[in-house]
C-alpha positions in Angstrom: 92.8 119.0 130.8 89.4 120.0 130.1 90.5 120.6 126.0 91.2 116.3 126.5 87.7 115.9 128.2 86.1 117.8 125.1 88.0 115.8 122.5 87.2 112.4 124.1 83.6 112.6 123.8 84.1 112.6 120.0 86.5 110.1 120.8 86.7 107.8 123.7 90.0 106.2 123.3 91.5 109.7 124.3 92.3 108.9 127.8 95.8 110.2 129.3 94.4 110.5 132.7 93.6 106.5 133.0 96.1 105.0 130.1 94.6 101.1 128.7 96.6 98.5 130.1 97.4 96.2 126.8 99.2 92.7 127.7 101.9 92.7 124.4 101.4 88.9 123.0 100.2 88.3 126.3 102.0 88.3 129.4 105.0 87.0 127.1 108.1 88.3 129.2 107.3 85.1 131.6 104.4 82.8 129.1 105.5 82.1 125.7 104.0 84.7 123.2 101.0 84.2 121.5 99.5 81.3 123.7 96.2 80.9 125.2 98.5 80.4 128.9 100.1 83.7 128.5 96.6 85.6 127.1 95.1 83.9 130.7 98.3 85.2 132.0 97.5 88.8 131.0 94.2 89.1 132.4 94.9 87.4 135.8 97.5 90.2 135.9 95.1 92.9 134.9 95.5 93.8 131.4 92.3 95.4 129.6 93.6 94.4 126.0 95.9 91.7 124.9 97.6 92.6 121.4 97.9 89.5 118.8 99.4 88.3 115.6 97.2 86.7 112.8 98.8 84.5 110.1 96.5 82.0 108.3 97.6 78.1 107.3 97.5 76.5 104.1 93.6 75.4 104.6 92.5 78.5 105.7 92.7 79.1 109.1 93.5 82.0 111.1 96.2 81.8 114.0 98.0 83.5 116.3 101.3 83.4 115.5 103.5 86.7 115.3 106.4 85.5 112.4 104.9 84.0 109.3 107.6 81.3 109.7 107.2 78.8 112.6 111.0 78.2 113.3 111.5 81.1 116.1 109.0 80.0 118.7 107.7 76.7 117.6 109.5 73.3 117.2 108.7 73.5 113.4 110.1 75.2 110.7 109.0 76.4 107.3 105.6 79.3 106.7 102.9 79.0 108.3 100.9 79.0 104.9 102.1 75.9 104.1 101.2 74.3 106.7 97.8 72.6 107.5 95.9 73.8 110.8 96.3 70.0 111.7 100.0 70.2 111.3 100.6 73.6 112.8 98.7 72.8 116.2 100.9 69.7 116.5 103.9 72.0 117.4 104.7 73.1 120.6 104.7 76.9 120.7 107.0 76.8 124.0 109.5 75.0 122.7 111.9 78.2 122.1 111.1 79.4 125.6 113.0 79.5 128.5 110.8 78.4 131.5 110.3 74.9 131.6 106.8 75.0 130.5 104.0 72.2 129.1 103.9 71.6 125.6 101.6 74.8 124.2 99.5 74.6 121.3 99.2 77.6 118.4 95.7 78.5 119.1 93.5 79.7 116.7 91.8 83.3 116.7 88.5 81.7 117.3 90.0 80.4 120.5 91.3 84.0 121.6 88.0 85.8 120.5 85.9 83.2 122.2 88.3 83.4 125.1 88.1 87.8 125.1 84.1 87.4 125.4 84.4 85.2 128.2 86.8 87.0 130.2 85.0 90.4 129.2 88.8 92.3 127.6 89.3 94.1 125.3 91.5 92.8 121.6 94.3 94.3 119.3 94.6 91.9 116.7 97.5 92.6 114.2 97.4 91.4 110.6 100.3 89.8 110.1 101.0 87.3 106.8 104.0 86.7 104.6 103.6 89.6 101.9 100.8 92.0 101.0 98.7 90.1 99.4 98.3 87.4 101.8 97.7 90.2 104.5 94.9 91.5 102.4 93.2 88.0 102.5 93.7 88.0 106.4 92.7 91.1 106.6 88.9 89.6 104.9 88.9 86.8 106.7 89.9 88.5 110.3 86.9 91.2 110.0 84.2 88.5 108.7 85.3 86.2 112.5 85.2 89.1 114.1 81.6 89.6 113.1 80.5 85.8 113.2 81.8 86.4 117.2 79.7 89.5 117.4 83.2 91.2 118.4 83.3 94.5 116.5 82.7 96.2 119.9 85.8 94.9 121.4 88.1 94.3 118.8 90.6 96.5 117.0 92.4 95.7 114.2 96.0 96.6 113.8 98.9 95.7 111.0 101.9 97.6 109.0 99.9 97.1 105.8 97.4 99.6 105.8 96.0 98.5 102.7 94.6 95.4 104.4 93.4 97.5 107.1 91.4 99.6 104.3 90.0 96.3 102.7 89.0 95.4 106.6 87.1 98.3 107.1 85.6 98.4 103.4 84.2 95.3 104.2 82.8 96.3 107.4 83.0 99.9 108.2 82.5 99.7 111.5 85.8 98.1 112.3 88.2 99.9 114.7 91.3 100.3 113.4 94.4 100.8 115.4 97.2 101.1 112.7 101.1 101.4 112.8 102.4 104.3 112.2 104.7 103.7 109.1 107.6 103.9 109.0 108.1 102.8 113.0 111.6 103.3 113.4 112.2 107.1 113.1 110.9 110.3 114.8 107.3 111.2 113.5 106.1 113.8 111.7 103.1 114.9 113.8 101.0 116.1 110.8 102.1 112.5 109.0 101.3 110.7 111.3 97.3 112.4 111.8 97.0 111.7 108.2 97.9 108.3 108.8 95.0 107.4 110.9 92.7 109.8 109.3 93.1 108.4 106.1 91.7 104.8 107.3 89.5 106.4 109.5 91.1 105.2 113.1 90.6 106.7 116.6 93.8 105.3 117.1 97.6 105.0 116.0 100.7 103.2 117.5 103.9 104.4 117.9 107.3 103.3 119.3 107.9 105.0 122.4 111.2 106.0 121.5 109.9 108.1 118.8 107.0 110.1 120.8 107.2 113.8 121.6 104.7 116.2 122.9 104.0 117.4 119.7 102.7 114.2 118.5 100.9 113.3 121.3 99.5 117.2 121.2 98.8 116.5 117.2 97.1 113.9 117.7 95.0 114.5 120.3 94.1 117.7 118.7 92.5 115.6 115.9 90.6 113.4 118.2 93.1 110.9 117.5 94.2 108.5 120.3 97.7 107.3 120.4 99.2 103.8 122.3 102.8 103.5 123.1 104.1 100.3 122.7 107.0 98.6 123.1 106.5 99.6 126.7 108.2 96.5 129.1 111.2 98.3 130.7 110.8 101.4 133.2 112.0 104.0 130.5 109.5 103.2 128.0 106.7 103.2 130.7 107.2 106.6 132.7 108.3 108.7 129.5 105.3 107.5 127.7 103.0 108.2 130.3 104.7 111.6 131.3 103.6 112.6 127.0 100.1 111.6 127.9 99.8 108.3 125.9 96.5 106.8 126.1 97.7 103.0 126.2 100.7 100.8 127.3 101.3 98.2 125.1 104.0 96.0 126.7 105.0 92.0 127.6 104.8 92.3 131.2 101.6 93.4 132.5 102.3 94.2 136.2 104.8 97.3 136.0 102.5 99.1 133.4 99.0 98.4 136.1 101.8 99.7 138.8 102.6 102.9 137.1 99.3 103.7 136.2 97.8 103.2 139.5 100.5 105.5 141.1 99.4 108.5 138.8 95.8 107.8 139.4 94.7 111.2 141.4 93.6 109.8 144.8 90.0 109.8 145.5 88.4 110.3 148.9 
């Protein structure tokens, strides 16, 4: 343990011993994804981060959307790029949810950013877009709100295209970065994966918990490189993750994840 306490003052995301709760899309296992009702959600709950999609409308607008479609959790159909912000906030985001709630609007990332600063937590917002190139401009137009919120101390940025993450962090290199490790859906190689992150300069990667072993999380931290398990909502994906030493949770229902952590906190007197 003391080998972790040495590497987290280079890095202070490295923290196995007291994990970052992160509220997946919210609190979206009970509050549709992606809406300012299940970001509340998250925090009443005690989340420290909420994780969220950006896609950007035909004018120009940046919102929080996962899919760059609409159909799945709105009543609308069609990309989200060609619609106007007008047109897309006129959908109901619950209107594929189970739960019998009110009409929900898409917000917009300056409504979750402004929201973060008020509520003092933490973001993970995850470039989404249709195809590379429209990530890239997301990817612009993310870091420069970001700044314009004075939010570079709170924020990370996240996405599968790490070449929008690069432009990101071009733009303004002191953007966090929290990317994907690619590809997502096999076992890691633990000296790909630290190459990864090194190469955009991140203090932090993802992985799918499924895919995590002690000698990626030992990799990793080795290279003062923080790792966050996500998609941690059932009781597997929680307890194995934590038992490798993960330094986040990154799941849709907040309170197991608070639980678990609090019953591995070392009891103080």
């Amino acid at each position: 343990m003391p080998e972790v306490t040495d590497r987290a003052r280079d890095n202070p995301w490295i923290r196995p011993d007291d994990p970052i709760v992160i509220a997946h899309r919210g609190h979206s296992i009970a509050v549709p994804e992606n809406t300012m009702a299940a970001y509340r959600r998250a925090v009443e709950l005690g989340a420290q981060m909420i994780e969220a999609d950006v896609n950007v409308t035909r004018d120009g607008h940046l919102v929080m959307i996962h899919d760059w479609t609409l159909d799945r959790t709105t009543n609308g159909s069609g990309h989200v790029h060609d619609a106007t912000l007008d047109e897309v906030q006129r959908l109901d985001a619950g209107a594929r949810f189970d739960g019998g709630h009110d009409r929900l609007p898409i917000p917009t990332t300056d409504d979750l950013v402004r929201f973060a600063g008020e509520a003092g937590i933490l973001l993970c917002l995850e470039i989404k877009g249709a195809d590379a190139d429209e990530a890239d401009r997301i990817g612009i137009d993310l870091v420069d709100l970001i700044v314009r919120h004075d939010a570079l101390d709170r924020t990370f940025v996240s996405s599968y295209h790490h070449r929008a993450m690069a432009g990101a962090k071009a733009r303004v290199p002191e953007l966090r970065l929290a990317p994907e490790r690619l590809p997502d859906d096999v076992p890691a190689d633990p000296a790909d994966a630290s190459a990864q992150a090194s190469r955009l300069g991140a203090p932090v990667i993802q992985n799918h918990w499924r895919y995590l072993t002690e000698a990626l999380v030992e990799r990793l931290h080795a290279d003062r490189i923080a790792i966050w398990a996500w998609p941690t909502t059932e009781p597997d994906g929680i307890e194995v993750s934590l038992d490798l030493g993960v330094d986040a949770l990154m799941g849709d229902d907040v309170p197991p994840m608070v639980d678990a952590i609090a019953r591995r906190r070392p009891a103080t007197s």
